[in-house]
KOLTI-120781 format. One record per residue: residue number from 1; residue in three letters; chain; y, z, x of N, C-alpha, C, O in turn. Coordinates in nm, 4 decimals, decimal comma, always signed. Atoms other than C-alpha are relative to their C-alpha. Last residue first. Layout:
REM KOLTI-120781
<pt NUM 'ALA' 'A' <Y Z X> <Y Z X> <Y Z X> <Y Z X>>
...
***
This chain:
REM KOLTI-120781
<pt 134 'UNK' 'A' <+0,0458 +0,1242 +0,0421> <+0,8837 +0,9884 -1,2346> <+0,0912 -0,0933 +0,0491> <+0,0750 -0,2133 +0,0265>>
<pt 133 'UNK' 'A' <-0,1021 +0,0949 -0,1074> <+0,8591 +1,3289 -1,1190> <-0,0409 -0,1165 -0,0542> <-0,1585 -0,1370 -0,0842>>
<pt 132 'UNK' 'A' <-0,1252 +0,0765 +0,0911> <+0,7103 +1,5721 -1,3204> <+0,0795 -0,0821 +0,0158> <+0,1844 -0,0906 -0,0481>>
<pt 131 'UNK' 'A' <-0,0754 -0,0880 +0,0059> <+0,4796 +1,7702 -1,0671> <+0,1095 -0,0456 -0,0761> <+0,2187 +0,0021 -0,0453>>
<pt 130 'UNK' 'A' <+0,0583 -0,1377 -0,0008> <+0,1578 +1,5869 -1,1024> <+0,1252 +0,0954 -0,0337> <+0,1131 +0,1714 -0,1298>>
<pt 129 'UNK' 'A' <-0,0477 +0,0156 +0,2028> <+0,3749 +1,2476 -1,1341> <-0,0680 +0,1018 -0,0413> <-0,0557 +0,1198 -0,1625>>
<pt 128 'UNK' 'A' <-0,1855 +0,0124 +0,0705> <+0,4690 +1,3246 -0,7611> <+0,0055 -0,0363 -0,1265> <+0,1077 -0,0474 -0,1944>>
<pt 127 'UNK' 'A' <-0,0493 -0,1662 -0,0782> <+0,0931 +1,4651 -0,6400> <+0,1732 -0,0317 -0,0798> <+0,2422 +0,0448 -0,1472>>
<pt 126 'UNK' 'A' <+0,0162 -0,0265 +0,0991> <-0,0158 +1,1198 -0,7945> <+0,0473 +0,1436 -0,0197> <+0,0658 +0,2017 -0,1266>>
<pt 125 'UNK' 'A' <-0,0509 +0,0230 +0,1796> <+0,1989 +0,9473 -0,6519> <-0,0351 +0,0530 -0,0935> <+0,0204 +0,0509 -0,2034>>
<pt 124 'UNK' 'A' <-0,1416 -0,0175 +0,0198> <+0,1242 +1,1085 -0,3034> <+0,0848 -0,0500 -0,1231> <+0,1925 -0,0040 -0,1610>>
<pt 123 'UNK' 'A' <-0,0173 -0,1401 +0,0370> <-0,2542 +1,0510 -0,4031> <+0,1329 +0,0795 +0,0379> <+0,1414 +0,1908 -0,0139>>
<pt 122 'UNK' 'A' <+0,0599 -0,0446 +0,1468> <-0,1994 +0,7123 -0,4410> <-0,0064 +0,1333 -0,0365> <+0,0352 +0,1831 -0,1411>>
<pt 121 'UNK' 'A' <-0,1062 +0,0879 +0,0767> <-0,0170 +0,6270 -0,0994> <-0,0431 +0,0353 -0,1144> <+0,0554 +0,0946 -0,1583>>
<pt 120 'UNK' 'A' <-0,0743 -0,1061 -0,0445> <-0,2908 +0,8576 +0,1007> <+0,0977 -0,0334 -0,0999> <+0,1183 +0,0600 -0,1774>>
<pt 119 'UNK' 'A' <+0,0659 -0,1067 +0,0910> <-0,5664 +0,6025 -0,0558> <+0,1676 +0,1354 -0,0107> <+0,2170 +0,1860 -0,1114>>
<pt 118 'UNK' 'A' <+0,0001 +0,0274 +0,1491> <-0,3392 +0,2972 +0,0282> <-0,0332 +0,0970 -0,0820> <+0,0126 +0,1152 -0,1948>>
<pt 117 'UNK' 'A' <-0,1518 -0,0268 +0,0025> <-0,3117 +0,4359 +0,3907> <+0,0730 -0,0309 -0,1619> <+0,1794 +0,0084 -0,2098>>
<pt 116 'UNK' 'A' <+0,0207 -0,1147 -0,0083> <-0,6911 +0,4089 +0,4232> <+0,1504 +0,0742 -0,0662> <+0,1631 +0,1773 -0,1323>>
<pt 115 'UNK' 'A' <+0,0751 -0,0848 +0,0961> <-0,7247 +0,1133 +0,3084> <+0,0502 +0,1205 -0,0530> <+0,0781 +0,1620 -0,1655>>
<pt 114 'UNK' 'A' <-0,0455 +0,0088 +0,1471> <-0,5079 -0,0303 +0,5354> <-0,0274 +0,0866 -0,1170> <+0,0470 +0,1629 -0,1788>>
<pt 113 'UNK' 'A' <+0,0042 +0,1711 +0,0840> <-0,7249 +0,1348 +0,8027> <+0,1399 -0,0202 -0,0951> <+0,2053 +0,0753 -0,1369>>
<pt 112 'UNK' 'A' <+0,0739 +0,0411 -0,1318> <-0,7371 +0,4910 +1,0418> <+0,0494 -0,2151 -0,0699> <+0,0958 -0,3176 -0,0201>>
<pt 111 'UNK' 'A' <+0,0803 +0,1325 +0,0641> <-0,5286 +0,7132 +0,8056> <-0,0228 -0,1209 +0,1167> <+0,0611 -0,1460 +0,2032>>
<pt 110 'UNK' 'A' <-0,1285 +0,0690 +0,0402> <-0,4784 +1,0454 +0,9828> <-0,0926 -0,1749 +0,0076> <-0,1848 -0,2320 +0,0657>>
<pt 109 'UNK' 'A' <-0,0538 +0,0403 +0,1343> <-0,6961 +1,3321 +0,9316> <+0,0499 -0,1387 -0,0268> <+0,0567 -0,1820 -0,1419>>
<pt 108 'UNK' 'A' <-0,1248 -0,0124 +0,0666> <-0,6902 +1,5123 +1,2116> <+0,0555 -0,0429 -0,1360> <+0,1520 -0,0109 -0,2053>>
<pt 107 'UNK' 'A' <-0,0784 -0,0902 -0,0744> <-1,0278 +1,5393 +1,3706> <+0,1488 -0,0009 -0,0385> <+0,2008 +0,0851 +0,0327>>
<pt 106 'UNK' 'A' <+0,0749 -0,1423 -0,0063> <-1,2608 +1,3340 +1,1502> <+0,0895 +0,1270 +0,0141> <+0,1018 +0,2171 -0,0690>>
<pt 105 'UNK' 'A' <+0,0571 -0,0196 -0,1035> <-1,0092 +1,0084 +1,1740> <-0,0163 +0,1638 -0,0349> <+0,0726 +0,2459 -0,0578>>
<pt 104 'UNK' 'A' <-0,0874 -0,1089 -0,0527> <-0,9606 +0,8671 +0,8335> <-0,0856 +0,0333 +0,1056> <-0,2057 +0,0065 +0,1080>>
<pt 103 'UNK' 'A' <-0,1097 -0,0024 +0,0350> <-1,1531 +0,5099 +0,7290> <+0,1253 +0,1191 +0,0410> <+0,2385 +0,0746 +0,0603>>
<pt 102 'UNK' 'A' <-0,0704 -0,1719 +0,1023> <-1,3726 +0,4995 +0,8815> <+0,1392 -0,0397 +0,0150> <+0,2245 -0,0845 +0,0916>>
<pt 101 'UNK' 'A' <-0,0547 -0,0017 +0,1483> <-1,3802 +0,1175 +1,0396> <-0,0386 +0,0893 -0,1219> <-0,0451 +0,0598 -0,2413>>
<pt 100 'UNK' 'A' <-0,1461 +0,1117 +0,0246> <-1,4322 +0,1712 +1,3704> <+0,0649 +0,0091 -0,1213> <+0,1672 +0,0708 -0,1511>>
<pt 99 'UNK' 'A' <-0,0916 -0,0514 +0,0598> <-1,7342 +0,3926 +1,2869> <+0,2249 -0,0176 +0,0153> <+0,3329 +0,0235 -0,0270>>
<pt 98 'UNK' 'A' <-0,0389 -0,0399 +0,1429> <-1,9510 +0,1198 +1,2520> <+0,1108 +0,0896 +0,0024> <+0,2031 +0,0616 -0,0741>>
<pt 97 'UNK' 'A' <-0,0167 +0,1119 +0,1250> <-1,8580 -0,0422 +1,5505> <+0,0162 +0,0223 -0,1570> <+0,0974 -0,0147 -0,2418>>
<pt 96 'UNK' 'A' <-0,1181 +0,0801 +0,0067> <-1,8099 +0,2062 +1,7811> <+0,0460 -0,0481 -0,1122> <+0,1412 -0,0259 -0,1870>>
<pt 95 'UNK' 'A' <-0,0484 +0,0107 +0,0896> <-2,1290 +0,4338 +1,7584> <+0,1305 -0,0564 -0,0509> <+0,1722 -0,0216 -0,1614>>
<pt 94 'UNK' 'A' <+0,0904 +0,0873 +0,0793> <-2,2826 +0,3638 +2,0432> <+0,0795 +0,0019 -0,1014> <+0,1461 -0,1016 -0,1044>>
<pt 93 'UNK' 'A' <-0,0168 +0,1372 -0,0040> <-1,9565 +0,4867 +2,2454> <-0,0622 -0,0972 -0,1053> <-0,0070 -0,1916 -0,1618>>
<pt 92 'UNK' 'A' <-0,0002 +0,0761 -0,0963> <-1,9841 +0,8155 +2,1226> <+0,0017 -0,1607 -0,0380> <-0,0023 -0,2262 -0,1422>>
<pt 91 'UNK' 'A' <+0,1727 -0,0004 -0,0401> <-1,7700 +0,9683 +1,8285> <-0,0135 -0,0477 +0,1342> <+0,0847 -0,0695 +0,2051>>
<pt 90 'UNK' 'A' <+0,0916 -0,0570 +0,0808> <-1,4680 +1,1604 +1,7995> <-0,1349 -0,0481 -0,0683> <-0,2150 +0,0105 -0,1412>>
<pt 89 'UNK' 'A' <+0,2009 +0,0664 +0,0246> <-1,3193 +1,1959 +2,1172> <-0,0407 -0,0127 -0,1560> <-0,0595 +0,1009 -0,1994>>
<pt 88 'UNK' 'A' <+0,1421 -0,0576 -0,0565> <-0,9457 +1,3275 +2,0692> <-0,1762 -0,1132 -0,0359> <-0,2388 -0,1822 -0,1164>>
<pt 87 'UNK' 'A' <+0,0259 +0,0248 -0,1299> <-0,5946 +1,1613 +2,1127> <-0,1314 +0,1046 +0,0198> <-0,1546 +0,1671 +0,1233>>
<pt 86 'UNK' 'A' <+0,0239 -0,1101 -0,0817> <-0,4467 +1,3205 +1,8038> <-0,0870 -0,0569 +0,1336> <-0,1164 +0,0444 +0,1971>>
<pt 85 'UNK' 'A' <-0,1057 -0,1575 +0,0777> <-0,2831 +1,0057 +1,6692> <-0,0312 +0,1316 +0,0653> <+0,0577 +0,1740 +0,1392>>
<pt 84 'UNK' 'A' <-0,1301 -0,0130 -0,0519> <-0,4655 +0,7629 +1,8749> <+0,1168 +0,0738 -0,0056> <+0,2089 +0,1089 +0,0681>>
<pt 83 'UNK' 'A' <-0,1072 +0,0178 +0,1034> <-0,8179 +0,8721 +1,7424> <+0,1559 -0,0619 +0,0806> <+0,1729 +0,0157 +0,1747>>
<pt 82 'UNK' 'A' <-0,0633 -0,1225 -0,0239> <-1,0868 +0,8387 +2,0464> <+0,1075 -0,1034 -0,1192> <+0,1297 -0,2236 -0,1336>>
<pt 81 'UNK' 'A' <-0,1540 +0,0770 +0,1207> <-1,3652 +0,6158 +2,0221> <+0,0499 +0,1036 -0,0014> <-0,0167 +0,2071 -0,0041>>
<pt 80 'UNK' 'A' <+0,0218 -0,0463 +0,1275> <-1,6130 +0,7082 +2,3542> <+0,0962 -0,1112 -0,1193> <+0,1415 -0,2254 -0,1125>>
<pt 79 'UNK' 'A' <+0,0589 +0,0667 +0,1132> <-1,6412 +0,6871 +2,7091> <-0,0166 +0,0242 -0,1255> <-0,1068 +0,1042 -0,1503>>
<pt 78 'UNK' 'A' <+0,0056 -0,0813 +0,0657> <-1,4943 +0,9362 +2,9433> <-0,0531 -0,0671 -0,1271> <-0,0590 -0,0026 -0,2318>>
<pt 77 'UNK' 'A' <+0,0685 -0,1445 +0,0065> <-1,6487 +0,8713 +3,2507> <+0,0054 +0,0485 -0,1315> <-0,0803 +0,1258 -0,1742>>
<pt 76 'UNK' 'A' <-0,0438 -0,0972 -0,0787> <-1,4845 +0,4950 +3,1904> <-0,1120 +0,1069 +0,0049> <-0,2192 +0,0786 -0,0485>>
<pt 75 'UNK' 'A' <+0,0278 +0,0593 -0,2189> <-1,5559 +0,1279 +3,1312> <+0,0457 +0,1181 +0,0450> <+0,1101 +0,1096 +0,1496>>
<pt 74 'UNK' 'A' <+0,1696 -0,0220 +0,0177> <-1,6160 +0,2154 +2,6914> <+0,0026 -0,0480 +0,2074> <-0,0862 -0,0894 +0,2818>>
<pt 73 'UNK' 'A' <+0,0019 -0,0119 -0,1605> <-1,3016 +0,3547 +2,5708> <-0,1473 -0,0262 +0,0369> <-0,2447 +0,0390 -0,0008>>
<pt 72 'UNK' 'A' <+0,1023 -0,0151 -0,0623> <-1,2487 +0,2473 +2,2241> <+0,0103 -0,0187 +0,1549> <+0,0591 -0,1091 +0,2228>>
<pt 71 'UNK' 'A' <-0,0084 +0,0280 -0,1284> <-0,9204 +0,3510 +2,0209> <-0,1710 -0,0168 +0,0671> <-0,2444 +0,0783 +0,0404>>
<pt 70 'UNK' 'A' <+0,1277 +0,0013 -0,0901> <-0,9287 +0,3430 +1,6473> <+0,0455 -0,0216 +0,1134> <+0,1399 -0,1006 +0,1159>>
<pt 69 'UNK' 'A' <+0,1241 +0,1186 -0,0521> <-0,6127 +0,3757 +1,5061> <-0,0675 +0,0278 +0,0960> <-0,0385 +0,0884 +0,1992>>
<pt 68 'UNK' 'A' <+0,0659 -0,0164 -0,1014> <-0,3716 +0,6376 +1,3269> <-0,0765 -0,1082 +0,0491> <-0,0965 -0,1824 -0,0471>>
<pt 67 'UNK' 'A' <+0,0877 +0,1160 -0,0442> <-0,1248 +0,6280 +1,0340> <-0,0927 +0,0453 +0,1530> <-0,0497 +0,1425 +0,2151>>
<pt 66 'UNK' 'A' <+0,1517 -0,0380 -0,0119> <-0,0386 +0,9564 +0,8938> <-0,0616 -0,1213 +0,0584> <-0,1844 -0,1239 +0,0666>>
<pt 65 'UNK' 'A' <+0,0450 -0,1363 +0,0086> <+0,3236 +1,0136 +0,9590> <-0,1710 +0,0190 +0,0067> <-0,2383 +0,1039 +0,0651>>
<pt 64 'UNK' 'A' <-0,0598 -0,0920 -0,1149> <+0,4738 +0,7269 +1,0590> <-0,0458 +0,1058 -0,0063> <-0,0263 +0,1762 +0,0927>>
<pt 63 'UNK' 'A' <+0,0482 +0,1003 -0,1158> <+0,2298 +0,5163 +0,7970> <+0,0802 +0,0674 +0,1477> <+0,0185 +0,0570 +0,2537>>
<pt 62 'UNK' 'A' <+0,1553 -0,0263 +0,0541> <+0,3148 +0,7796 +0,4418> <-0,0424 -0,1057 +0,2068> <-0,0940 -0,0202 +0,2788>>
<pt 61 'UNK' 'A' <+0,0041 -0,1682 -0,0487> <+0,6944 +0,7582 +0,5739> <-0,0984 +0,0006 +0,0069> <-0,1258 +0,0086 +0,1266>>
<pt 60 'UNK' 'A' <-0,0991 +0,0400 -0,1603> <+0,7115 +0,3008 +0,5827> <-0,0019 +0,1963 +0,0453> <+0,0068 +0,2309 +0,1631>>
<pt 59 'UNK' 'A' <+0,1314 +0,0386 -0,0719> <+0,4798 +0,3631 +0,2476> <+0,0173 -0,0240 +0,1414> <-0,0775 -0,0439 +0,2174>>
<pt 58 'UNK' 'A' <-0,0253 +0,1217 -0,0290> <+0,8073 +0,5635 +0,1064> <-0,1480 -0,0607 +0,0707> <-0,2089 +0,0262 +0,1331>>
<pt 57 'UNK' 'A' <+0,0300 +0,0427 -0,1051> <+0,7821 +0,9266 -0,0331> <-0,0642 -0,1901 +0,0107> <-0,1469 -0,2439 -0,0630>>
<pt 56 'UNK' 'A' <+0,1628 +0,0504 -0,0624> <+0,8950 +0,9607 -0,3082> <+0,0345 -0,0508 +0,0964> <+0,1292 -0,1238 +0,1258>>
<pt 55 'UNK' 'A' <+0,0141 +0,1129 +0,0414> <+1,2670 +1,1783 -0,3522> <-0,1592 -0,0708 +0,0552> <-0,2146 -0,0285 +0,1566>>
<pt 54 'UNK' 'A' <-0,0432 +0,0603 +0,1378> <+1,3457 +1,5036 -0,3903> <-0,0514 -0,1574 -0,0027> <-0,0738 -0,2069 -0,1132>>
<pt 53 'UNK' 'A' <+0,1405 -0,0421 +0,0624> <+1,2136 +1,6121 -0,0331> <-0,0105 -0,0076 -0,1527> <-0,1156 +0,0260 -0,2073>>
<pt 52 'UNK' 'A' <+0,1204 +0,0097 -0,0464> <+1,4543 +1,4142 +0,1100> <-0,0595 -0,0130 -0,0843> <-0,0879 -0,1092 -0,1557>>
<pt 51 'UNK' 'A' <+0,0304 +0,0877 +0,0887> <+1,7707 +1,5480 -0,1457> <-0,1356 -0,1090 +0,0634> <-0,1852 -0,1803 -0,0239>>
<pt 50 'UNK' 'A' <+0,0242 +0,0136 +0,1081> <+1,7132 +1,8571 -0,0111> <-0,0719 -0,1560 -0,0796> <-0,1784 -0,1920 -0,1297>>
<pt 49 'UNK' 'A' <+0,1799 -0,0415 +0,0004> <+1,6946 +1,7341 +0,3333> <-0,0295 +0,0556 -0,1413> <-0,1415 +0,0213 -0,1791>>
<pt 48 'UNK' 'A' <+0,0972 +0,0852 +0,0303> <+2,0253 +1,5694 +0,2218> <-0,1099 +0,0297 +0,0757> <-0,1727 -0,0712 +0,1077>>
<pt 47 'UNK' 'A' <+0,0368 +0,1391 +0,1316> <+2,1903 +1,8439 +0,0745> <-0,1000 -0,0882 +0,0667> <-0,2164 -0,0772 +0,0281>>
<pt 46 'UNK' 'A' <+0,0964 -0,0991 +0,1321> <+2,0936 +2,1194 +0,3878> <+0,0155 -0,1576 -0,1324> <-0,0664 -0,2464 -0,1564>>
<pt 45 'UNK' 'A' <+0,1647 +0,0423 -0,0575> <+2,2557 +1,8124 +0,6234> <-0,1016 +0,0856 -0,0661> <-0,2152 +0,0422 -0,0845>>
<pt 44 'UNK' 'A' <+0,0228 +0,1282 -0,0222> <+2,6020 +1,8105 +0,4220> <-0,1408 -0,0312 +0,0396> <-0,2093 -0,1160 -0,0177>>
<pt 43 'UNK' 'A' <+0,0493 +0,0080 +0,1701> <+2,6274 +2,1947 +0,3692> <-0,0521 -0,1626 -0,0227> <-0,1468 -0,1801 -0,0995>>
<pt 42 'UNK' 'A' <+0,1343 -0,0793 +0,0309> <+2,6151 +2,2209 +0,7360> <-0,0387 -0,0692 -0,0835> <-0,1280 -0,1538 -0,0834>>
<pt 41 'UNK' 'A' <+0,0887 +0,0241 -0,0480> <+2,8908 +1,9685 +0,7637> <-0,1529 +0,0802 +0,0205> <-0,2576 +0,0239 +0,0524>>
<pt 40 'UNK' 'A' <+0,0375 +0,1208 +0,0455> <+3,0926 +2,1175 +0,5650> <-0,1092 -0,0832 +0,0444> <-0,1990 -0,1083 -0,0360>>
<pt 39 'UNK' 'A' <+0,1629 -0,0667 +0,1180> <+3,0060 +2,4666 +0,7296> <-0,0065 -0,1340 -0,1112> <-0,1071 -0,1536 -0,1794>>
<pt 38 'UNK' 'A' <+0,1466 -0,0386 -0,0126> <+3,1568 +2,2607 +1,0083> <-0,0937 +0,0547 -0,0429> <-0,2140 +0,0535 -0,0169>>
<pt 37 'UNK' 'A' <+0,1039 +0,1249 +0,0089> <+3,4559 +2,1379 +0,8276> <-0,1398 +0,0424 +0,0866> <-0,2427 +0,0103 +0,0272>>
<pt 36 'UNK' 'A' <+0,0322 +0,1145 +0,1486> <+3,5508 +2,4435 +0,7067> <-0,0678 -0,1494 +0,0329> <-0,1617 -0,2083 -0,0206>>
<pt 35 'UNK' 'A' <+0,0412 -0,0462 +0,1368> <+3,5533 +2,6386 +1,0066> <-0,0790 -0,0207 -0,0991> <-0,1959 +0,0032 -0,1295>>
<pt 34 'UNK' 'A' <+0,1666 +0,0576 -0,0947> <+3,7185 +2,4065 +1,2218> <-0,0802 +0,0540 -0,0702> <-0,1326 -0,0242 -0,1495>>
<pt 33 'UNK' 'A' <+0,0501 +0,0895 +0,0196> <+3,9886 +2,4252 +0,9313> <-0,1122 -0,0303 +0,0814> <-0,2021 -0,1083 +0,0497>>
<pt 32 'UNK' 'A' <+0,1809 -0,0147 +0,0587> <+4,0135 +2,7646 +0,8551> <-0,0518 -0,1099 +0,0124> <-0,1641 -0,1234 -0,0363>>
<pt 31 'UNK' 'A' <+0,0570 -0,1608 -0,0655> <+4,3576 +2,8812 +1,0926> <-0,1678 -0,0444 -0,0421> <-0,2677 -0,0134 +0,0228>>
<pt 30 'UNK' 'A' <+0,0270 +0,0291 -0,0502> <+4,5087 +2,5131 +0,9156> <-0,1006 +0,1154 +0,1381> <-0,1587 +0,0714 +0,2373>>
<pt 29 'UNK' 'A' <-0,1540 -0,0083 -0,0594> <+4,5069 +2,5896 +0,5946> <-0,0468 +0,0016 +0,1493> <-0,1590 +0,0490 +0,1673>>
<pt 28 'UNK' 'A' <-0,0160 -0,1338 -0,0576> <+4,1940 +2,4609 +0,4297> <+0,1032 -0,0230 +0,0803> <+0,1430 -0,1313 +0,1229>>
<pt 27 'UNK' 'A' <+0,0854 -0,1366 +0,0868> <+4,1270 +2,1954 +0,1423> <-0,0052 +0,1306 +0,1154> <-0,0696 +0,2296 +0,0807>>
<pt 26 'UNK' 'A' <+0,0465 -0,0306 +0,1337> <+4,3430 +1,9031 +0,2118> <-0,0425 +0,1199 -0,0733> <-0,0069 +0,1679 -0,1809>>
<pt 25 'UNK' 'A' <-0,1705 -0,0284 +0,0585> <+4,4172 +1,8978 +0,5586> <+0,0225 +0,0422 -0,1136> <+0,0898 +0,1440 -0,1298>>
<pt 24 'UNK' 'A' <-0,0246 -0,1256 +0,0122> <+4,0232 +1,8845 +0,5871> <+0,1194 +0,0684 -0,0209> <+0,1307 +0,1793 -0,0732>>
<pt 23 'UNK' 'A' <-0,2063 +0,0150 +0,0270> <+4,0561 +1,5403 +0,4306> <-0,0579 +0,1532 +0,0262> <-0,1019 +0,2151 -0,0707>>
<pt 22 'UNK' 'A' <-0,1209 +0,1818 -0,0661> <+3,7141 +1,3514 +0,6171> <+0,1060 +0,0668 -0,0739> <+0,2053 -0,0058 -0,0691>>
<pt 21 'UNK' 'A' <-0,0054 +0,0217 -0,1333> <+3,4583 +1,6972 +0,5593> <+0,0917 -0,0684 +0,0752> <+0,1249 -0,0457 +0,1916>>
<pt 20 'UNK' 'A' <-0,0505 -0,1190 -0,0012> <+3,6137 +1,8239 +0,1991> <-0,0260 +0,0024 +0,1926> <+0,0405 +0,0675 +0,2732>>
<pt 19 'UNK' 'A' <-0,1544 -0,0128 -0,0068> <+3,5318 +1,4968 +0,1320> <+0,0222 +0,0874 +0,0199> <+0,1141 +0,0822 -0,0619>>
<pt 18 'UNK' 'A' <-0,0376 +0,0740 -0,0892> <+3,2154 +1,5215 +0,2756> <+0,1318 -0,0530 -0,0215> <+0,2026 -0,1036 +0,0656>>
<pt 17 'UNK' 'A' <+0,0025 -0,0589 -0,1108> <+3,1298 +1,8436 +0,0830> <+0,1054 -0,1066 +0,1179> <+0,1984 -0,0682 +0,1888>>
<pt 16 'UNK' 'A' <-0,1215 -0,0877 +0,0452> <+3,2203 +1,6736 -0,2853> <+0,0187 +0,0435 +0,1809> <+0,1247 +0,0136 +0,2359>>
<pt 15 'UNK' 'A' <-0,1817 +0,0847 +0,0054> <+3,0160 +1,3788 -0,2116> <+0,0815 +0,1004 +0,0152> <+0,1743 +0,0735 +0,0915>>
<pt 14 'UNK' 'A' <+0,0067 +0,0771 -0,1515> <+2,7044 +1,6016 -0,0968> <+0,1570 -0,0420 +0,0010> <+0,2553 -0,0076 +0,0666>>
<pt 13 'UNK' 'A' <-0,0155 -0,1120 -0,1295> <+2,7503 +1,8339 -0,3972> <+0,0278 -0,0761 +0,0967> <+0,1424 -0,0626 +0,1398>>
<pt 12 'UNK' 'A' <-0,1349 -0,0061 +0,0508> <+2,7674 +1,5223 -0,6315> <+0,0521 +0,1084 +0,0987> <+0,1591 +0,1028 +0,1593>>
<pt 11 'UNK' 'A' <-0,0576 +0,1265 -0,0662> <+2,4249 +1,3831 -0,4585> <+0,1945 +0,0431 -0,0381> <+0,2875 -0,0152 +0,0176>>
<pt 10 'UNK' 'A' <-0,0064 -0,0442 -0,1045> <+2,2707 +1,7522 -0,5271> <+0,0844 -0,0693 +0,0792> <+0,1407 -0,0268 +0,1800>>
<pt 9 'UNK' 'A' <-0,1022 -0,1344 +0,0342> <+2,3887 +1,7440 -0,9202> <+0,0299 +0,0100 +0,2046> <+0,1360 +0,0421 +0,2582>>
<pt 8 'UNK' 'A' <-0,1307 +0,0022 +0,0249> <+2,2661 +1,4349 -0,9427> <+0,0604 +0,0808 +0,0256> <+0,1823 +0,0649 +0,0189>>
<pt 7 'UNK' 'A' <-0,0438 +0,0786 -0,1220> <+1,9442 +1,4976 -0,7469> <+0,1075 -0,0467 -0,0064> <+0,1620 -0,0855 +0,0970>>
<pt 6 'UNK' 'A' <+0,0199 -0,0688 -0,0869> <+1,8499 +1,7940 -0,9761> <+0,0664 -0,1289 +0,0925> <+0,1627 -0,0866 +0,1565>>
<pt 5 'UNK' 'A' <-0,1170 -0,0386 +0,0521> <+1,9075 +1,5814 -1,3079> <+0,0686 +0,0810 +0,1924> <+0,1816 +0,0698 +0,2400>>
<pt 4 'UNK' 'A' <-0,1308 +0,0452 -0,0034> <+1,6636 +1,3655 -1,1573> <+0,1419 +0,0038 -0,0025> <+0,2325 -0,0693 +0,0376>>
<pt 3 'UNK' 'A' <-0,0421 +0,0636 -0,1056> <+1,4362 +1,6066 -1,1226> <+0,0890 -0,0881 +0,0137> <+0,1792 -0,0567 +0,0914>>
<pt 2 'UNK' 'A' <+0,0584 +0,1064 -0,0616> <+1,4764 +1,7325 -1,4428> <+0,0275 -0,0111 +0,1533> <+0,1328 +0,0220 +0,2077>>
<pt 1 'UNK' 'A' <-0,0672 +0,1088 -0,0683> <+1,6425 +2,0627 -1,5247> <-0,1061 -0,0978 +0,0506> <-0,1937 -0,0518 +0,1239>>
***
């Protein structure tokens, strides 16, 4: 089965559930209907985290998730460049300027530049035409 085939099949599930969510009159007697529509509704939020992780990731996900920026603290005790994402030290002060513009922050990872967020963006495409996805 293709991926694609996989997201038809999951998007037809979904439809099928949520009607079965909006006409419960329809499909259970009335003893099964709370029931029914709440494992409808289960089955409804399992599909679309399925269908999620089925689909590429967006440059608006790749930037909520890994974006980060330089922070410089330089009028305090604690003086330094600190990541914003994990909120740790990770050089001193002297070193501002150049390492301003690293590109990922040491301590977590998360993309510091444009750049940086372009690299992450490439290797999530390439990770999704790696595994057959097109």
């Amino acid at each position: 089965m293709t991926r694609e085939e996989a997201i038809a099949v999951l998007e037809e599930s979904k439809r099928q559930n949520e009607t079965m969510r909006d006409n419960p009159t329809t499909f259970w007697a009335s003893h099964q209907m709370a029931d029914g529509v709440k494992n409808a509704k289960r089955r409804i939020a399992a599909l679309e985290l399925a269908l999620t992780a089925l689909r590429p990731v967006s440059r608006e996900q790749v930037e909520k998730v890994w974006r980060g920026e330089w922070m410089a603290l330089d009028e305090c005790s604690n003086e330094g460049v600190y990541c914003k994402r994990c909120k740790k030290k990770v050089y001193r002060i002297e070193y501002a300027n150049e390492k301003m513009r690293s590109p990922f922050c040491p301590a977590c990872g998360a993309a510091q530049t444009d750049e940086a967020v372009e690299m992450v963006m490439e290797r999530m495409e390439k990770l999704h035409e790696d595994n057959g996805c097109s």
